[in-house]
C-alpha positions in Angstrom: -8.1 13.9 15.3 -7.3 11.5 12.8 -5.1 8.3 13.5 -2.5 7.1 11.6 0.1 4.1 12.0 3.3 4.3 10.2 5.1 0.7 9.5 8.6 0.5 8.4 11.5 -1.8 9.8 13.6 1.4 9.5 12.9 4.0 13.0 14.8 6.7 11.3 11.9 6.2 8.1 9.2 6.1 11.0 10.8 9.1 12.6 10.9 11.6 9.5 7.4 10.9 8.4 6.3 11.5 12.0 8.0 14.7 11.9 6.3 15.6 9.0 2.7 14.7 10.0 3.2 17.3 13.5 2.6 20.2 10.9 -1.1 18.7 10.6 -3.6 17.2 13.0 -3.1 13.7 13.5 -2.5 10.7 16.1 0.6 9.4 15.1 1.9 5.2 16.1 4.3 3.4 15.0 5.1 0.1 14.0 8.0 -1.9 13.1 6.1 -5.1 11.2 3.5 -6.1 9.3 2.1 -8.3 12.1 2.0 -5.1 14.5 0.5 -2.5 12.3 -2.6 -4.8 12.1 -2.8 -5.0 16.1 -2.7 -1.5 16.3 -5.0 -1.0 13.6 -7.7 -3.4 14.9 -7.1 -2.0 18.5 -6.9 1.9 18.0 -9.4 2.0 14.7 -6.9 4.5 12.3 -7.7 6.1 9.3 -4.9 5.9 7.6 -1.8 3.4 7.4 1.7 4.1 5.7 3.3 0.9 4.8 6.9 -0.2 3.9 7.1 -3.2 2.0 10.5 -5.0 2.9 9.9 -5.7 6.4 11.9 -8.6 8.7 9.2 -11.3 10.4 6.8 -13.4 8.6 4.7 -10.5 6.8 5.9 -7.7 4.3 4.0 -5.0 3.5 1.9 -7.0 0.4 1.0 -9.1 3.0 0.2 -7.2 5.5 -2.3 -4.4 3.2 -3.9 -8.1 2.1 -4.8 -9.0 5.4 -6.0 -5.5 6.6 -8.3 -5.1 3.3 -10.0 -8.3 4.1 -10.5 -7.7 7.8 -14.0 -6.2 8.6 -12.5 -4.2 11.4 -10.1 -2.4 9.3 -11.0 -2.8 5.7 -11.9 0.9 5.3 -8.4 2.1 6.9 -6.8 4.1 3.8 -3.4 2.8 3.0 -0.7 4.8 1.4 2.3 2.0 0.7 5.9 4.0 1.3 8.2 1.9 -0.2 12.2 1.8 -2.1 10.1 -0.7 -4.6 9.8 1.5 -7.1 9.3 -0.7 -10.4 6.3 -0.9 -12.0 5.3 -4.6 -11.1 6.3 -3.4 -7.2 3.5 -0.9 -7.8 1.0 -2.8 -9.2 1.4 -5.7 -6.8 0.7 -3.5 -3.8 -2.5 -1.8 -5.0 -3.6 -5.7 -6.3 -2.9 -6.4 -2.5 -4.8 -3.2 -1.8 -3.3 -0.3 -1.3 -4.8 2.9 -2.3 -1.5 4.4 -3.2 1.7 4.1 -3.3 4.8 6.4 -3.1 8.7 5.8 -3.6 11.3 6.3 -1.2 13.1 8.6 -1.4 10.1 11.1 -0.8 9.1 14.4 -0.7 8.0 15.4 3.0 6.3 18.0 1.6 4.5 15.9 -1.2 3.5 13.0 1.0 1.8 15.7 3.8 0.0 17.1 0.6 -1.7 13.9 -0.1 -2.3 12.4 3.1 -4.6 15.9 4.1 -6.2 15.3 0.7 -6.8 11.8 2.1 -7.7 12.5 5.3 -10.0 16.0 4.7 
């Protein structure tokens, strides 16, 4: 069973994609920070992480994918940012930061389970 942590400040956000992943085979968490995606992903090794950007605390989600691609615990995690920053310089600042790739809100449930089992096969 593959593990994946959803981040985003928003629980409804965290909720719907949840909802989507029960059509496939996963672990699902959920986190509400930057700061507490990393725990769980150090403490429950995921596979995959879907990050929000704008986040309240000290990280957002640039920071936060930074961290966990230069962490040798979690480096290899797959991160898929899920973000309303949708302009091109939004984009290319998350997958500088690391990010493998990067969808807009709003979002296709159906598109975003389509690429996380290509991911995750």
């Amino acid at each position: 069973m593959k593990k994946v942590v959803i981040v985003d400040d928003q629980v409804e956000v965290r909720d719907l994609v949840e909802v989507t992943l029960r059509s496939g085979n996963y672990q699902v968490f959920q986190a509400e920070s930057g700061e507490e995606a990393i725990e769980i992903a150090r403490a429950e090794k995921v596979d995959l992480i879907i990050m929000d950007i704008m986040m309240p605390g000290g990280m957002d989600g640039f920071e936060a994918v930074h961290a966990l691609k230069n962490d040798p615990e979690t480096k290899d995690c797959t991160i898929v940012m899920l973000t309303a920053k949708g302009q091109k310089a939004d984009r290319q600042k998350g997958l500088e930061a690391g990010a493998d790739h990067y969808f807009i809100k709003p979002f296709s449930p159906l598109e975003l389970i389509k690429k996380l089992e290509e991911i995750l096969e």
